[in-house]
C-alpha positions as a LaTeX table, in Angstrom:
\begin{tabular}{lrrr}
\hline
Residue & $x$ (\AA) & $y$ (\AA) & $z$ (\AA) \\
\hline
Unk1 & 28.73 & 147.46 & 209.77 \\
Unk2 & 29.07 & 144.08 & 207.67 \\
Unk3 & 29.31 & 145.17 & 203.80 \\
Unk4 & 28.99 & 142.60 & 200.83 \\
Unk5 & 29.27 & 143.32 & 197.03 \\
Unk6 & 28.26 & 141.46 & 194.33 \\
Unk7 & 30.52 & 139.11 & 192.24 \\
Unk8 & 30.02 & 138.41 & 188.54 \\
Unk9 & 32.72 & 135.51 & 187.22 \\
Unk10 & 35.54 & 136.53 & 190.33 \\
Unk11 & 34.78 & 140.07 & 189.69 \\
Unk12 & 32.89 & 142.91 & 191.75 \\
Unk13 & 30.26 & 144.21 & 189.44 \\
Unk14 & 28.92 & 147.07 & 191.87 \\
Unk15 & 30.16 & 148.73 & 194.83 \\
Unk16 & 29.45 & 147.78 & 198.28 \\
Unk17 & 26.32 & 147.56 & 200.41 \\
Unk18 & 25.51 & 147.39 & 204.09 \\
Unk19 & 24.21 & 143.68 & 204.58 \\
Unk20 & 20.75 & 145.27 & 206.04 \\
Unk21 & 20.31 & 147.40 & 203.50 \\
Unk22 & 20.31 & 144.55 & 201.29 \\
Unk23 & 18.50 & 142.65 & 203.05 \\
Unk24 & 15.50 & 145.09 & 202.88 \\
Unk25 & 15.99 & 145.36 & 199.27 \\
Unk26 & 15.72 & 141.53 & 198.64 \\
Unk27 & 12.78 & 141.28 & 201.55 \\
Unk28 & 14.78 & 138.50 & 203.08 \\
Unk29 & 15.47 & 138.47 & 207.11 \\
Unk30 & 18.41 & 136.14 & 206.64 \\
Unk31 & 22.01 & 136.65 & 205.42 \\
Unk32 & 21.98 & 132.87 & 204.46 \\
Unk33 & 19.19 & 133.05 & 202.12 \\
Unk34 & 21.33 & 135.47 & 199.53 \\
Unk35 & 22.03 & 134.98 & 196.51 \\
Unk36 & 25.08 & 133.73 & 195.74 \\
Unk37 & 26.86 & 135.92 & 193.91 \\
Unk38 & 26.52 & 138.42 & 197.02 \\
Unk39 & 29.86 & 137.91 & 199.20 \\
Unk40 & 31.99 & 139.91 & 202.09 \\
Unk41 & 33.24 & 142.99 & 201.42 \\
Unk42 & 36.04 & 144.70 & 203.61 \\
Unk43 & 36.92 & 148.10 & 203.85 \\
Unk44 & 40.90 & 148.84 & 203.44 \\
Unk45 & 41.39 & 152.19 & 204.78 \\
Unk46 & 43.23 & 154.62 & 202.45 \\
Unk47 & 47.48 & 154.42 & 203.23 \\
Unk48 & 48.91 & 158.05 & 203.57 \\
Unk49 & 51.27 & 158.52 & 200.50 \\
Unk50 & 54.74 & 159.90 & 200.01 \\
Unk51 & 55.10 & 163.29 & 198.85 \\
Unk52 & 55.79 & 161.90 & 195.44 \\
Unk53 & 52.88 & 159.66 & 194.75 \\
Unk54 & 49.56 & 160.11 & 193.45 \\
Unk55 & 46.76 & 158.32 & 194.36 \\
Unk56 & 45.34 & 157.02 & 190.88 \\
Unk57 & 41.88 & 154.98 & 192.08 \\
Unk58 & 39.88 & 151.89 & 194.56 \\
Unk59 & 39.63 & 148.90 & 192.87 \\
Unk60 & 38.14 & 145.59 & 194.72 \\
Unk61 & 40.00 & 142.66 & 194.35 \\
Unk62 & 39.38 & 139.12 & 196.25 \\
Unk63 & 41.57 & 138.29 & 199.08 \\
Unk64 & 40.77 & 134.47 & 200.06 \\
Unk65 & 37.15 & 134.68 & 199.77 \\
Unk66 & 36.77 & 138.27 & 200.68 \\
Unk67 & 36.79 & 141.43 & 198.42 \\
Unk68 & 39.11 & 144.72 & 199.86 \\
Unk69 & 40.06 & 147.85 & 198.53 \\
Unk70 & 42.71 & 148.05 & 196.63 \\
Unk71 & 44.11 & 151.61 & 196.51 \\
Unk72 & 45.75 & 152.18 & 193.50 \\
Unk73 & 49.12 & 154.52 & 193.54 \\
Unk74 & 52.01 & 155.55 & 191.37 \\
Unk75 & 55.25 & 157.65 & 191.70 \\
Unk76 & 54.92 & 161.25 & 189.97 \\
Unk77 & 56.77 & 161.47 & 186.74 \\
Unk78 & 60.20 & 163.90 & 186.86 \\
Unk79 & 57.75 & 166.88 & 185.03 \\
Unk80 & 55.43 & 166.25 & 187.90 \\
Unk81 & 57.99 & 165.73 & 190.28 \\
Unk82 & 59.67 & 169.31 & 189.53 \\
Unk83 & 56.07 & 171.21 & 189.23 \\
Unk84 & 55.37 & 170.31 & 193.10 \\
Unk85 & 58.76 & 171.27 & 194.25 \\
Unk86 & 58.29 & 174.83 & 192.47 \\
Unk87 & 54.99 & 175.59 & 193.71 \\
Unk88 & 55.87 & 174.50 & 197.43 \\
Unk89 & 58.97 & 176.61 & 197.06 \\
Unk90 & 57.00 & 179.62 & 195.89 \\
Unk91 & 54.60 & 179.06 & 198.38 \\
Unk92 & 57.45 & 179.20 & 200.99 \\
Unk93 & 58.83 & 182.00 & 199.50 \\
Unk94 & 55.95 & 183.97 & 199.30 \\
Unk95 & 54.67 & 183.34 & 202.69 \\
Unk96 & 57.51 & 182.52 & 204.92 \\
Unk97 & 60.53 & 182.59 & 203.88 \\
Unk98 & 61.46 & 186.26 & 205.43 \\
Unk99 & 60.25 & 184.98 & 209.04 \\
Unk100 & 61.99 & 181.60 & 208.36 \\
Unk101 & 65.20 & 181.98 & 206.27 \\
Unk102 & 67.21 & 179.56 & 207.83 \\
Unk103 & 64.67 & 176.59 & 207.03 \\
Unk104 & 65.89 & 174.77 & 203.77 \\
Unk105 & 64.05 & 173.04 & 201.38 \\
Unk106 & 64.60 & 168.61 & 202.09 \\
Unk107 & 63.65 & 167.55 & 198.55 \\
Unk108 & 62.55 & 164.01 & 199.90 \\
Unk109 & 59.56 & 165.27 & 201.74 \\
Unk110 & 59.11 & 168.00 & 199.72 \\
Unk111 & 58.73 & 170.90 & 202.34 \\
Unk112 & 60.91 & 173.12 & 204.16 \\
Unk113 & 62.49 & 172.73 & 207.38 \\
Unk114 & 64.38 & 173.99 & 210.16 \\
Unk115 & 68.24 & 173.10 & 210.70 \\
Unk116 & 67.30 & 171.95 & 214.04 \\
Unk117 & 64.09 & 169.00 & 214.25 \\
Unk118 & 61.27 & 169.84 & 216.38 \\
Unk119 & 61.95 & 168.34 & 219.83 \\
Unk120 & 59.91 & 165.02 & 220.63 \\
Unk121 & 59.26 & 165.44 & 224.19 \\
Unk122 & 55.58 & 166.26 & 224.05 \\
Unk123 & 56.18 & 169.93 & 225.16 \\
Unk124 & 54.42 & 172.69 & 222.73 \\
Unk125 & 57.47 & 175.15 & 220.55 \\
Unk126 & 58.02 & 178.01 & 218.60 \\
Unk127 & 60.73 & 178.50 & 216.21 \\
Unk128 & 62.94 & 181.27 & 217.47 \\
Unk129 & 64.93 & 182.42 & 214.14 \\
Unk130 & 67.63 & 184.81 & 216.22 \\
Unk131 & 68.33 & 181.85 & 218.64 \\
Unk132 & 68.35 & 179.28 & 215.54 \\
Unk133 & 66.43 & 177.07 & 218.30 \\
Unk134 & 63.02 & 175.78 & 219.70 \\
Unk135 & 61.85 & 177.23 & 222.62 \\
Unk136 & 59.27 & 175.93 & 224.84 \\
Unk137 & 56.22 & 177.62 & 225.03 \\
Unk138 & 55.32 & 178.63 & 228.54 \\
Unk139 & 51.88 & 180.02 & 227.77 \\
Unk140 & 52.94 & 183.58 & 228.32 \\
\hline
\end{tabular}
C-alpha cells in the first residue's frame, strides 16, 4: 500500500493516508494530479528496545524527499532503572524462584537466567534444576 502525508513548510501536518483513499477524497483518478503539498510517506517499522529504554513517541521527518517514522527513544533514568529491576525480581521471586533457584538475576537484560544458556541446536528443553542442565525433550 503506497501512503503519502501532507507537508506544510518541510513539515508533516497530518498523519498518513493510503494514496487511494485520497484519491477518492479529492475525486481525482491520478496520483499526478495532487496537490503538491501531498508527498511519499514510508512506514519505519518499530526497532525492539533494550530493557532499559522507553519508547517516548513517532514523529515524521523527511529523508531525501520522503517522510519515515521516526521512533523516538530514551534510556530510563537510575529511579526508573531500579523500579524495573525490583518488580522483575519480585515477580521472580514470587513466581519462580523456589522451582528455579539457581537462575540469577543478569542486570543488563534485566531478567533472570540459568547458569547454563539454553542450547542453540533447534531441539525443544526443559530446565532440570537437580541436574543444573537442559534436557531434551523427547515428547514423553
Amino acid at each position: 500500500m503506497e501512503l503519502l502525508i501532507k507537508v506544510k513548510d518541510g513539515k508533516a501536518v497530518e498523519h498518513p493516508v493510503a494514496k487511494e483513499n485520497l484519491l477518492a477524497v479529492l475525486k481525482k483518478t491520478n496520483i499526478n494530479d495532487l496537490p503538491s503539498d501531498w508527498v511519499k510517506f514510508e512506514r519505519v517499522p518499530k526497532p525492539s528496545f533494550g530493557p532499559y529504554e522507553v519508547y517516548v513517541e513517532t514523529v515524521y521527518q523527511q529523508d531525501g524527499g520522503v517522510f519515515k517514522d521516526v521512533h523516538v527513544v530514551r534510556l530510563m533514568n537510575e529511579e526508573e532503572k531500579q523500579e524495573k529491576q525490583s518488580a522483575v525480581k519480585n515477580e521472580w521471586g514470587e513466581k519462580y524462584a523456589s522451582l528455579f533457584p539457581s537462575w540469577v538475576f543478569v542486570e543488563s537484560q534485566c531478567e533472570f537466567a540459568p547458569p547454563v544458556p539454553y542450547p542453540d541446536d533447534g531441539g525443544e528443553y526443559h530446565w532440570d534444576e537437580s541436574g543444573l542442565c537442559w534436557v531434551l525433550f523427547t515428547g514423553e
